[in-house]
Structure formats: structure tokens, C-alpha cells
Residue frames relative to the residue before (quaternion, step in Angstrom):
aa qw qx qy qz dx dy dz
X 1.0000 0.0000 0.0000 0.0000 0.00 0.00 0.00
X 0.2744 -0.7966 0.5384 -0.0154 3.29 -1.11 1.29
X 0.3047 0.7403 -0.5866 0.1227 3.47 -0.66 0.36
X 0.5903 -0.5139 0.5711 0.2476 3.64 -1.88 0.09
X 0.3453 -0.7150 0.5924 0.1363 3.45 -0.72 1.28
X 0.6701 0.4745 -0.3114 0.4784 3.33 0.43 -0.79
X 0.7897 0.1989 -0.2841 0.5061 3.94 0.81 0.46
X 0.4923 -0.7404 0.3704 0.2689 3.20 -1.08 0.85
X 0.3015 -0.7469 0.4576 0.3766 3.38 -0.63 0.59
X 0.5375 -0.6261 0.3908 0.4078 3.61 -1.19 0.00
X 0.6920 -0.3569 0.2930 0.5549 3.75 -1.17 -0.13
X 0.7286 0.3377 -0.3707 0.4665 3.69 0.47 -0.64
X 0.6801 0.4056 -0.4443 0.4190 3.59 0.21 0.05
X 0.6619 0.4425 -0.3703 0.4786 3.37 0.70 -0.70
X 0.7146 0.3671 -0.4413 0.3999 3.83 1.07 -0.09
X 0.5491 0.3001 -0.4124 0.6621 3.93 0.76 -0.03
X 0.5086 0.4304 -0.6312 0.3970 3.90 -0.31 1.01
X 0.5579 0.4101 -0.3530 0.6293 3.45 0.91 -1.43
X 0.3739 0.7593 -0.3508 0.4008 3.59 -0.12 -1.41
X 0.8660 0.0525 -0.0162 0.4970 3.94 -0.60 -1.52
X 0.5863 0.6508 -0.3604 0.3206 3.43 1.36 -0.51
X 0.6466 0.4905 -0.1398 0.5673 3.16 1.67 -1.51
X 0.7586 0.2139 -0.1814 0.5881 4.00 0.70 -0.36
X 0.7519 0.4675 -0.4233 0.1922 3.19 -0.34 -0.90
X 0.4233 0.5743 -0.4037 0.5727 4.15 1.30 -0.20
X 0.7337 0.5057 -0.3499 0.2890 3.60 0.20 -0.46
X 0.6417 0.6314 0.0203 0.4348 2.21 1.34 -2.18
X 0.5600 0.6081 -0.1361 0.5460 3.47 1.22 -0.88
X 0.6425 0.5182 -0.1073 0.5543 3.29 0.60 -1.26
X 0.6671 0.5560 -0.1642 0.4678 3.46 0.25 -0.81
X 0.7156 0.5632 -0.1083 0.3987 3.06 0.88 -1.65
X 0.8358 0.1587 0.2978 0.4331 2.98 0.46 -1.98
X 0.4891 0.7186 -0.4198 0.2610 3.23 1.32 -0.37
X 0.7565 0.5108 -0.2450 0.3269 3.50 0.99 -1.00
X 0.5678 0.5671 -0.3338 0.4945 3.00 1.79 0.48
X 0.6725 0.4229 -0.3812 0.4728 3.37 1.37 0.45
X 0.0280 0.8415 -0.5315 -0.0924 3.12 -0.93 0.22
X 0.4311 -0.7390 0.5160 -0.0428 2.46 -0.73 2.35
X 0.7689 -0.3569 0.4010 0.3472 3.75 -1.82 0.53
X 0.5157 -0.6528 0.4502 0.3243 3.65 -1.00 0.04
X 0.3625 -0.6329 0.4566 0.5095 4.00 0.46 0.26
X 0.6362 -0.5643 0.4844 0.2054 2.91 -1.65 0.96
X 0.3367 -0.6891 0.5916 0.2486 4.33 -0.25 0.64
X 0.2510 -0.6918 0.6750 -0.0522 3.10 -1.44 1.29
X 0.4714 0.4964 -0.5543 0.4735 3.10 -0.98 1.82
């Protein structure tokens, strides 16, 4: 999500910002995740 700091957003934008911030990563994930394919995690030790 993109947007200009330098302008306020309105009540509806600033709620479906929170909104995609708070769901949409999941939701995404869920979705599509198994179509990426991401690095192995780095091993700790």
C-alpha cells in the first residue's frame, strides 16, 4: 500500500489502510503463499 505522507488520508482510507494492514498479509498468505517460494530460513546455532 502506497500513499502520500504529506496528505491526510480520510476516515475511509485510513480505515481499509489499518483494514489491509491488519488482514490483508494473512489473507494473502493463505491465498497465494504456496505459490512462492521463498529462501530456506537461515539455521540458528
Amino acid at each position: 500500500m502506497v500513499h502520500t505522507l504529506s496528505k491526510l488520508l480520510s476516515p475511509a482510507a485510513e480505515a481499509f489502510r489499518y483494514f489491509m494492514l491488519e488482514r490483508a498479509e494473512s489473507h494473502l498468505a493463505d491465498k497465494y503463499g504456496r505459490l512462492l517460494k521463498l529462501p530456506p530460513a537461515p539455521s540458528v546455532g
